[in-house]
N, C-alpha and C positions, 0 to 999 in steps of 0.2 A: 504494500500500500504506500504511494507516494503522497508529499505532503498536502498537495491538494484534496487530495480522495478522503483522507484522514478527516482535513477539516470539514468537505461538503457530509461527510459519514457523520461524524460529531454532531452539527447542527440536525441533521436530519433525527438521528436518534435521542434526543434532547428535546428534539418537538415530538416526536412519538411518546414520551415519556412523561413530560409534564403537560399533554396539550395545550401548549401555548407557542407564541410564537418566538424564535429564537433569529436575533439580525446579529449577521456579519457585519465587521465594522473594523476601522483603523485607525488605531492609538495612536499620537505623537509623544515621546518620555522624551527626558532629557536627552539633551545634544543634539535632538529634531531625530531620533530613532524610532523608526515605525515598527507598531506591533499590530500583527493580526489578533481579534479580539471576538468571544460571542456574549452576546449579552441575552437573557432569559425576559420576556417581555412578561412578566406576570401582571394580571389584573388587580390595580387596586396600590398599584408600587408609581410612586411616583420618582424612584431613581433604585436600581440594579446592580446586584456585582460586574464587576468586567471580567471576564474568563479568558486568561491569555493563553492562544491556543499553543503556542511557541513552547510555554512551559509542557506542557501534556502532549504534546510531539514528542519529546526529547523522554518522557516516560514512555511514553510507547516504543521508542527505541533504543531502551534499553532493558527491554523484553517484558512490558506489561501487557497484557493482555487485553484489546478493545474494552471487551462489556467492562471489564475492572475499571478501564479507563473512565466511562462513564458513570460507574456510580459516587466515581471520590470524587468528578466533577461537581455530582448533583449533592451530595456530603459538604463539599467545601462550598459552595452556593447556600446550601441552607445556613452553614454558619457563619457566613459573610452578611446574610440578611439579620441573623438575628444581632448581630454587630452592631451593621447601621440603626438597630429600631432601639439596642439599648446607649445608641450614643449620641442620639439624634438629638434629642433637650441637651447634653451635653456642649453642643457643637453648636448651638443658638445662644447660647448666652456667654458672652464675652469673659467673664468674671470669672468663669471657670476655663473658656479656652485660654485665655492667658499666663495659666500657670502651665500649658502644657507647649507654648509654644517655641520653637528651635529657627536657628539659619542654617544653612549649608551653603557653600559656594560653587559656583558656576563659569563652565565659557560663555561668555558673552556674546561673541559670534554664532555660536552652532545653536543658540536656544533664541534668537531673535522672535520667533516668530509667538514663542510661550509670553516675551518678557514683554511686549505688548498689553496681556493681563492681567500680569500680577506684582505685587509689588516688590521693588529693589535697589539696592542703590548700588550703584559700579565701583568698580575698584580695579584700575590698569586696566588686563585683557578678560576680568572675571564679574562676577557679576551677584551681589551675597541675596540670595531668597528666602525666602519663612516659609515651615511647614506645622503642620500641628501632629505631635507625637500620641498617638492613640494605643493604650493598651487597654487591652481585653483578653479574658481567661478562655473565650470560647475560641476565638482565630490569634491571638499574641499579638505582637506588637504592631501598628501600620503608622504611616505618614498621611497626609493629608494636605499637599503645595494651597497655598494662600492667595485667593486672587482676589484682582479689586473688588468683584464683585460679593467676597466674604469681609471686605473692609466696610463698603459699603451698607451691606446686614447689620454688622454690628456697631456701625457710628464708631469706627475708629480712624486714624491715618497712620501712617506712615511710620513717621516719628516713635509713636506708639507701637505700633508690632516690632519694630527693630529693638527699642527699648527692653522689653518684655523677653524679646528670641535670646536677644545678647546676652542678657542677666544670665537667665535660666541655662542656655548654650552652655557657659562658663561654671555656673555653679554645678550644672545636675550633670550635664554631659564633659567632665575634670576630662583634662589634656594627659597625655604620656609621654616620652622619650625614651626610646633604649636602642641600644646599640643594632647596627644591621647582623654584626654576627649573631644576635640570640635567633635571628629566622634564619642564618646555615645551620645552625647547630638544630633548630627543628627540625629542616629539612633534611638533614644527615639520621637523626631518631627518624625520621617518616619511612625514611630508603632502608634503614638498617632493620627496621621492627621491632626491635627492641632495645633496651639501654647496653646490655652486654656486648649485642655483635656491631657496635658504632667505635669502628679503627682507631685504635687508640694514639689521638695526636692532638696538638691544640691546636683552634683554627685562631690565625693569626688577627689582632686587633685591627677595626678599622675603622679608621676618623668618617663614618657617616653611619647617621642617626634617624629612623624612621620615629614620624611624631605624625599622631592618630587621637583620636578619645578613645576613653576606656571599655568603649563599646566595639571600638575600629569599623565604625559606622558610619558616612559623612564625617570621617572625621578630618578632612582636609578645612573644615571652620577654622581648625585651631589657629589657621595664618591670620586670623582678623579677633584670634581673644586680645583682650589686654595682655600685656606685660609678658605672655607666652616666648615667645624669643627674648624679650628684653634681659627675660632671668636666666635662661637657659648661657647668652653668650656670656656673662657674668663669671662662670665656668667656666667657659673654654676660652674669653680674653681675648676672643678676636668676631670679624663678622663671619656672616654666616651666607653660602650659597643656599637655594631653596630649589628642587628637582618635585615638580607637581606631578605625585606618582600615582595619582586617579585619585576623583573626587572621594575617596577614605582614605586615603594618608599623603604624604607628604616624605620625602627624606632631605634633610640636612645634612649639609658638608661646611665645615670650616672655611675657610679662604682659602689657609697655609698650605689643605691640601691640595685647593684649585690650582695653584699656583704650580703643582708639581706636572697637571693632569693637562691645563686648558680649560678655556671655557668653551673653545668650538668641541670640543671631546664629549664635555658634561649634554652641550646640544643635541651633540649627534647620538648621544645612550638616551636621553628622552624621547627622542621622536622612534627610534629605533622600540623602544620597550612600548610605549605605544599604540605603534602601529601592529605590532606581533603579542603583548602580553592582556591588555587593559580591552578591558570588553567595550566597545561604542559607548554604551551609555553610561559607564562610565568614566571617561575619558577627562579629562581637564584642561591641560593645557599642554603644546609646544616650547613653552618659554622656558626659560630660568632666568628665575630672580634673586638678587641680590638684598639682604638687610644688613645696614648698614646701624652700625651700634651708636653711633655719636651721635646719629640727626634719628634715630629711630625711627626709621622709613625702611621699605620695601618698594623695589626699583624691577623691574623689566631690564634682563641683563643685555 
């Protein structure tokens, strides 16, 4: 079964099963990345889970079985509804959306067409947006992006949601740093299977630093917390190069060791990782930036 058969199969057995009607349709997510999508037209719903058909492909091949496929659809549909209905008064009144709300950052080129809607305010080639952090025991955790038209609902501006995301961003979602080698030394345990049969040798220290939240979640914010770099280079006593290594992390490099490397080097290992490691929609940016300790700024290098 190729993917189209998959998907026309899907709808079709979907509208067999709930009789109703079931419409194809097509997402835009960050970085302007289309997702095919079916959404369940029930009577009496005035807004629907989205059902990414892309996800449940990629189940199917890796050997689930059709019908299985469709009842964890219709499983995961039912707890997406009852989601929306217990978080619905949640989500209309300000007073409570505000202690739940976050930023993450963005390309600003490749989301033009979102940042139209909603609100943001720029920053060099990035672009910082607000989302509202939704947890729930029946589906876990979800986001919810912020457009004018929920600023509008709740008589707020701008000013205000940044205010609120930033607090909360800093206090609830804390900043990390640690060394790159602690992810060889993962990935040397992930290859080895166990602690015993990992070659016994030490992998050599290296002056760059991945910096994430404690979630390694959107955690690429962390370039726009307060004081985040400011303390970090306090430590190291020099600035700091910045390698935007997909909207969840960031890695950090010293100067001292740019200086051994190049900055056309550090260029050409970003676009390079990129274009081959960092999935579309997550993607960030091409650049490398520079912070600068004295004027405490961040430069487009």
């Amino acid at each position: 079964m190729n993917r189209e058969l998959f998907t026309n199969n899907l709808k079709e057995r979907l509208e067999e099963l709930t009789e109703c009607k079931v419409i194809l349709q097509t997402n835009t997510k960050n970085n302007g990345v289309k997702m095919e999508s079916l959404v369940i037209m029930r009577e009496g719903q005035n807004a629907a889970p989205t059902i990414y058909t892309d996800i449940w492909w990629e189940v199917y091949n890796e050997g689930e079985s059709f019908e299985t496929i469709v009842i964890k659809v219709l499983e995961w549909e039912r707890k997406a509804i009852l989601s929306r209905r217990l978080d619905l008064d949640f989500f209309l009144d300000f007073h409570k959306v505000k202690e739940n709300l976050r930023f993450k950052i963005i390309n600003t080129e490749k989301n033009i067409e979102i940042l139209n809607d909603i609100p943001h305010k720029d920053f060099l080639d990035l672009s910082k947006a607000y989302y509202v952090e939704i947890r729930n025991e029946e589906i876990g955790t979800g986001t919810v992006l912020i457009t004018n038209k929920h600023m509008q609902m709740w008589g707020t501006n701008l000013e205000d949601i940044d205010k609120y995301a930033t607090d909360n961003t800093e206090q609830r979602n804390p900043y990390c740093i640690f060394p790159m080698e602690k992810i060889a030394e993962g990935l040397m345990k992930e290859i080895a299977g166990t602690e015993e049969d990992i070659p016994d040798f030490r992998i050599p220290p290296m002056e760059m630093y991945v910096l994430t939240n404690q979630q390694r979640f959107l955690g690429a914010s962390v370039l726009l917390c307060k004081n985040v770099l400011k303390d970090f280079v306090k430590e190291k006593e020099d600035d700091l190069y910045i390698l935007p290594s997909s909207t969840h992390e960031l890695i950090v490099i010293p100067a001292r060791v740019v200086w051994y490397t190049g900055i056309n080097h550090l260029k050409e290992i970003v676009k390079e990782v990129n274009s081959t490691q960092v999935e579309p929609e997550e993607f960030l940016s091409n650049n490398v930036y520079r912070y600068d300790r004295e004027t405490d700024k961040i430069e487009i290098v």
